[in-house]
C-alpha positions in Angstrom: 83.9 99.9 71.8 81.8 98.8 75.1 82.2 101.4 77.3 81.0 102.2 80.9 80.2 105.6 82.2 79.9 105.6 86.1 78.9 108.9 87.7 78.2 110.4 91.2 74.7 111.5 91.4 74.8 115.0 92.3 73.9 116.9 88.7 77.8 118.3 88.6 78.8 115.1 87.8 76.4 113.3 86.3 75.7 115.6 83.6 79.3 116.1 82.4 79.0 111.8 82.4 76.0 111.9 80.2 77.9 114.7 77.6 80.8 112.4 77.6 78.5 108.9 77.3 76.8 110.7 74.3 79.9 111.8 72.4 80.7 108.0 72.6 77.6 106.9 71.7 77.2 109.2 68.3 80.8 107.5 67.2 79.0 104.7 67.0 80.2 103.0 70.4 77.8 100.8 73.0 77.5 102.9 76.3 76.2 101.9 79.4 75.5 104.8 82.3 76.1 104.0 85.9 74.7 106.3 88.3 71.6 106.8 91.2 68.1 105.7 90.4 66.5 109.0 90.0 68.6 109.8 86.9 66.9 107.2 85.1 64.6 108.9 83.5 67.1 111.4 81.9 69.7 109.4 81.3 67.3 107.6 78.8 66.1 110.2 77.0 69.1 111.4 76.3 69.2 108.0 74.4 71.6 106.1 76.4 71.1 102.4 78.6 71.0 103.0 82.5 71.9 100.9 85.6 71.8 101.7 88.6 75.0 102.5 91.1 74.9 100.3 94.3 74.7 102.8 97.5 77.5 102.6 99.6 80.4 104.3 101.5 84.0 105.2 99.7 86.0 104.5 103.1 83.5 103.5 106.3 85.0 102.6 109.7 85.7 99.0 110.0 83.7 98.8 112.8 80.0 99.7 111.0 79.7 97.2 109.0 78.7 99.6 106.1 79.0 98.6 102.8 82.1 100.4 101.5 83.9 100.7 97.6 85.1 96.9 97.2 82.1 95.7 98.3 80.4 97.7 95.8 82.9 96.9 93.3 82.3 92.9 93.9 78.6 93.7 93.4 79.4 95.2 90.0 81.6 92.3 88.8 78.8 90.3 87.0 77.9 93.6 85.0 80.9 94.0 83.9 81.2 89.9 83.2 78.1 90.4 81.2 78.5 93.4 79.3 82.7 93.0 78.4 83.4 96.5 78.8 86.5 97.7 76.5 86.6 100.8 78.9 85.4 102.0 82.2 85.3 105.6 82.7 84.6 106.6 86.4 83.7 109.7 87.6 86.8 111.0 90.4 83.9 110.5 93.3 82.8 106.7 92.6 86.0 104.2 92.9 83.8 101.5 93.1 83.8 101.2 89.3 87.8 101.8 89.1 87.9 99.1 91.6 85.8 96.8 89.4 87.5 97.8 86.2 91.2 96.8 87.2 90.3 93.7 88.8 88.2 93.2 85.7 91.5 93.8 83.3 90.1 96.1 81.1 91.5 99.7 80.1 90.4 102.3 83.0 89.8 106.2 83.0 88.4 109.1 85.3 86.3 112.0 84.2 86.9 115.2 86.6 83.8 117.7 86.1 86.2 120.5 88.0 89.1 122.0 88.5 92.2 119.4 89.0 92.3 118.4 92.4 95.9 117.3 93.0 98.4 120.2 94.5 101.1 121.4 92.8 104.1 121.9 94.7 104.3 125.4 96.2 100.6 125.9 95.8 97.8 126.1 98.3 95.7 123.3 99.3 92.5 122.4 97.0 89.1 123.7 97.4 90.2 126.0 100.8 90.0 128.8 97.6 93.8 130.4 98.5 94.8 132.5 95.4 98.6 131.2 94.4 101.5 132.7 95.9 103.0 135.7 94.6 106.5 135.7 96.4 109.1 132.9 97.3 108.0 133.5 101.3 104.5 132.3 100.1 105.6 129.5 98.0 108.2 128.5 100.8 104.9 128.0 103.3 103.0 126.0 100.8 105.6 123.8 100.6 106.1 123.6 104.3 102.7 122.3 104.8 102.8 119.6 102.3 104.0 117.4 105.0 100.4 117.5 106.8 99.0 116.7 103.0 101.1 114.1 103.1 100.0 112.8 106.6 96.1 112.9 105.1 97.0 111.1 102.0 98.8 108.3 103.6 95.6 107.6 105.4 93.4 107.8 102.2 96.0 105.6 100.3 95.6 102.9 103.5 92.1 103.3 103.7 92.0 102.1 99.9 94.4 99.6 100.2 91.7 98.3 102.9 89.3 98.1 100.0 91.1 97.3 97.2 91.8 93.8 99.0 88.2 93.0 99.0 87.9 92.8 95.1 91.4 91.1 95.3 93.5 93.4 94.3 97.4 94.1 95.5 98.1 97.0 97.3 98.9 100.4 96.0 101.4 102.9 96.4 99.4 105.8 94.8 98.3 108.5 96.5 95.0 109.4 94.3 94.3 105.9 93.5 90.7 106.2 92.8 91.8 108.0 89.5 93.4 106.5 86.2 97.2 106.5 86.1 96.4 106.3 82.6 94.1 108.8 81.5 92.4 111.7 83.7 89.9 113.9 82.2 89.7 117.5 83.5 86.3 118.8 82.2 87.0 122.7 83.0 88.2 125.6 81.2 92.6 125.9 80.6 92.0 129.9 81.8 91.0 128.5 84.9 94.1 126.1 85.7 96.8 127.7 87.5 100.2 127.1 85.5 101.7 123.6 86.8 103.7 120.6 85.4 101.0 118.4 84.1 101.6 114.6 84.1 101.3 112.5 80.6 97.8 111.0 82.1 96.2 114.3 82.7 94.3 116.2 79.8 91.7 119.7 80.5 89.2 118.9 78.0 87.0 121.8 78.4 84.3 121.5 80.0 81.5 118.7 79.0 77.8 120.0 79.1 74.3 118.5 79.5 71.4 120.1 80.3 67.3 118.8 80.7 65.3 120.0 78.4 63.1 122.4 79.9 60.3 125.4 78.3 60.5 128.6 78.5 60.0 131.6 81.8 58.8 134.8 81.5 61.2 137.0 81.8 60.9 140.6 83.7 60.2 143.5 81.3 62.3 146.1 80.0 65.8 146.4 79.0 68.0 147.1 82.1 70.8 144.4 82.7 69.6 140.8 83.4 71.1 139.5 86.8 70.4 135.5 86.8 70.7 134.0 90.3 71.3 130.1 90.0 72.6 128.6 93.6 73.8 125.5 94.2 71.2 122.0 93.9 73.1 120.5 97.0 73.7 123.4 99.5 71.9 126.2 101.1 68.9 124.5 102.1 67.4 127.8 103.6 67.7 129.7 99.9 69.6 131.8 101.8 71.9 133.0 98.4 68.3 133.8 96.5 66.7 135.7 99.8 69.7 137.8 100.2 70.2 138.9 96.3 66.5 139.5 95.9 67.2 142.1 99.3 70.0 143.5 97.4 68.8 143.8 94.3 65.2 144.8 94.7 65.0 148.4 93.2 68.1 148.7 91.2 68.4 149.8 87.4 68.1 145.7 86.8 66.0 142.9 85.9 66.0 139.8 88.2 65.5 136.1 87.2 66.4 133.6 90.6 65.8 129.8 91.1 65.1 128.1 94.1 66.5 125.1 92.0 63.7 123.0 93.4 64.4 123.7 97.3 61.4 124.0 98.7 61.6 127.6 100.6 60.4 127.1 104.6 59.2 130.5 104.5 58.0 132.6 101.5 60.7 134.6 99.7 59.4 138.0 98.7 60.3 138.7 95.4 60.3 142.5 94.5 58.9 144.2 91.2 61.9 144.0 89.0 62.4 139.9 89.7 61.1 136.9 88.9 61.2 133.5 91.2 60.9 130.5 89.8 61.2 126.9 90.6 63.7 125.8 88.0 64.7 127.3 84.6 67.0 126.1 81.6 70.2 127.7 81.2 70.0 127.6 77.8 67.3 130.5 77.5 68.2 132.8 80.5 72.1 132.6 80.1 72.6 134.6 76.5 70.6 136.9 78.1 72.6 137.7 81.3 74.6 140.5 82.3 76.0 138.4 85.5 75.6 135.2 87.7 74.9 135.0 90.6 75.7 131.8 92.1 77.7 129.3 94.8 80.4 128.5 92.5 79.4 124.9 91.5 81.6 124.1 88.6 78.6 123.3 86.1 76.9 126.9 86.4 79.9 128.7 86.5 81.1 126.7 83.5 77.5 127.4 81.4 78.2 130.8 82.4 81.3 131.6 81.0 80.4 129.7 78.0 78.3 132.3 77.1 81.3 135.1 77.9 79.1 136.1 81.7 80.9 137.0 84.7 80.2 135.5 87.8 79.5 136.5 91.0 80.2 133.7 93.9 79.3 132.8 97.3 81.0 129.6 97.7 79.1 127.6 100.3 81.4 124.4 100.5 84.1 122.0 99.5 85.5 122.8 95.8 83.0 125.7 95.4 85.8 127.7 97.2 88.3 126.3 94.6 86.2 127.7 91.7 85.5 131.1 93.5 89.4 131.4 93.5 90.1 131.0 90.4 87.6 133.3 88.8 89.4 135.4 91.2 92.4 134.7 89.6 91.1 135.0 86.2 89.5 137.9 86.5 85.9 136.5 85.3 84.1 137.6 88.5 84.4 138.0 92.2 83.9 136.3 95.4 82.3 137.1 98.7 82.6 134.6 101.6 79.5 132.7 102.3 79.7 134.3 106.1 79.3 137.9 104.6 76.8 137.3 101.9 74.0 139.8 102.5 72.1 142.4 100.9 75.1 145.2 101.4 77.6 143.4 100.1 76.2 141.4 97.2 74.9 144.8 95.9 78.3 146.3 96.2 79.9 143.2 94.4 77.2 143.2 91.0 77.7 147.0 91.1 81.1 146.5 90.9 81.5 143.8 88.7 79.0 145.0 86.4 80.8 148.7 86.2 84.3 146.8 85.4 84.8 145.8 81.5 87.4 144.0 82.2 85.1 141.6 83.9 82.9 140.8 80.8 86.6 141.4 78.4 87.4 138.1 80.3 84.8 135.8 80.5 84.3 136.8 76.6 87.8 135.2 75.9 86.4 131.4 77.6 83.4 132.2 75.7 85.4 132.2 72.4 88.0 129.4 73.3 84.6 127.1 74.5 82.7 127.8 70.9 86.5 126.4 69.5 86.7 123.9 71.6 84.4 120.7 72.5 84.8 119.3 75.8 83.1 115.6 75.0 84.7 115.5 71.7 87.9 115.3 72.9 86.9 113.1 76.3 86.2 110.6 73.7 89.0 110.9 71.6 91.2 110.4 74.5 88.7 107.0 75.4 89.2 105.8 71.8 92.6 107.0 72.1 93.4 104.9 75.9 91.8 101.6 74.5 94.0 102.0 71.0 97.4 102.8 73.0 98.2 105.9 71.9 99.2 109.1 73.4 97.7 112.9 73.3 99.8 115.8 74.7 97.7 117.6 77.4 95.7 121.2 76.1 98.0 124.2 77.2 96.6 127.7 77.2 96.8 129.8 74.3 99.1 132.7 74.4 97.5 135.9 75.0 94.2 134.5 76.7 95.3 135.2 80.2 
């Protein structure tokens, strides 16, 4: 197959892109990456061809005269003309390629590097981080408010409509029509799904990981518990996350490894005897090595993290980061303090706690040993291979007795 692989630049989705374009490229398939300049660089050495994604935005006001998704999916036409694609895979945040693939004719999927963003009836609104109701009064309100969903996806589904003309395309009637009808990918753990109906379409692969090479830290000496503090590459400009568990943490039975994740701090950070503060790390050396996370609740870290059976700790600073904190919540892998309390106090009373909990480390041990069973870009591109053949694949259900 030709496939393309178009992916929103922040590292959470571009990186589960570049596991899934790999997968398809070791079976022997001709992948093309589409995501921002600066990913260049490591989207060829990971051995795969890059083009760069046209800038624009999804839905801008008619009046500004901004470039918006059908223009950008016009501008991507002659790629496609050129390089035939079999199979466009877009990533849920660019429609521009979706756009370009139906007009185009050829077979059309979407990879989703978190938890699945459609509500379920009777179920709280994504990424606000409500836990799911527990009595018929709670899923009678849920259902209530579906109306004003409703009112917020009419206006989406029109605001698409607007673009979708642009490329020549008819109008839809789909809410969520920047995603495949025929194939969604959900890169994320089952454990971490609340129980729904799930359409034919819609398949949890696991979670699909890709990481930059990158050498070694020294670590802090001794033997206590290794806390790792990773916080988000798009938020918290101030390092306010790292500042505040460095307070907390400074003197306790533990050894300390935090990231500023290449934000430049505006002030120094002090950084007390039992830590270490570096710039950027590699998961793949501190991670086995952790007792706990300490991080936002972006999908990829907590993801690595409970690949490796760690609990996490999160301080969800925005948007589906609150989603995530939930549902470790739910799934007893961690806890979650909001953003507007995390200080020294309570962070120290949160790794205290989930540190002095088994059931904690019980949990994330059980992803740990459904992820080493399981691989995430394997099966995205067995259900690629499989969307271009015709076929069908039943979505993954949760094993008995992991939750």
């Amino acid at each position: 197959m030709r496939c393309l692989v178009a992916a929103f630049g922040d590292p959470g989705h571009v990186f589960p892109a570049i596991g899934l374009a790999r997968a398809l490229q070791a079976r022997g398939h001709e992948v093309i990456v589409e995501t921002w300049p600066q990913w260049q660089q490591t989207v060829e050495e990971a051995g795969l061809r890059f083009v760069s994604a046209a800038q624009y935005q999804v839905f801008p006001p008619p009046s500004s005269g901004s470039p918006g998704a059908g223009q950008a999916a016009v501008a991507l036409m002659p790629l496609l003309e050129e390089f035939n694609p079999d199979v466009v895979v877009n990533d849920i945040l660019t429609v521009a390629p979706a756009l370009a693939a139906e007009a185009y004719g050829c077979a059309w999927g979407t990879l989703i590097p978190h938890i699945y963003p459609v509500q379920y009836h009777g179920m709280p609104f994504f990424s606000i981080g409500a836990l799911p109701p527990r009595s018929r009064l709670g899923r009678g309100f849920w259902s209530f408010t579906e109306k004003a969903l409703g009112f917020g996806l009419e206006r989406g589904r029109d605001d698409l409509n607007t673009q979708r003309a642009l490329v020549g395309l008819p109008p839809t009637e789909r809410f969520h029509g920047g995603t495949s009808p025929d194939l969604a990918m959900v890169a994320t753990y089952p454990q971490l799904e609340y129980p729904r109906e799930w359409p034919s379409s819609v398949h949890v692969t696991g979670p699909m990981p890709f990481e930059t090479p990158f050498e070694d830290i020294t670590l802090p000496p001794g033997d206590d518990p290794l806390v790792l503090v990773a916080p988000s590459t798009s938020q918290d400009p101030d390092n306010r996350l790292v500042r505040s568990a460095l307070a907390a943490l400074g003197g306790q039975p533990l050894r300390v490894v935090a990231t500023t994740n290449r934000v430049r701090p505006s002030r120094p950070i002090e950084v007390p005897p039992n830590a270490v503060l570096v710039d950027w790390l590699s998961y793949s050396q501190v991670l086995p090595l952790s007792s706990l996370v300490i991080c936002h609740g972006g999908h990829g870290t907590v993801a690595r993290a409970l690949a490796e059976g760690v609990p996490v700790l999160t301080c969800p600073a925005a948007g589906d980061m609150n989603e995530t904190a939930a549902r470790i919540t739910w799934a007893e892998v961690g806890r979650s303090i909001r953003w507007s309390l995390t200080g020294p106090r309570s962070l120290r009373w949160a790794v205290g706690e989930i540190l002095g909990e088994p059931v904690y480390r019980v949990r994330a041990g059980q992803i740990a040993a459904w992820h080493a069973g399981h691989d995430g870009p394997a099966r995205g591109a067995d259900l690629v291979e499989t969307l271009t053949g015709g076929g069908k694949m039943s979505p993954l259900r949760i094993p008995d007795g992991l939750r």
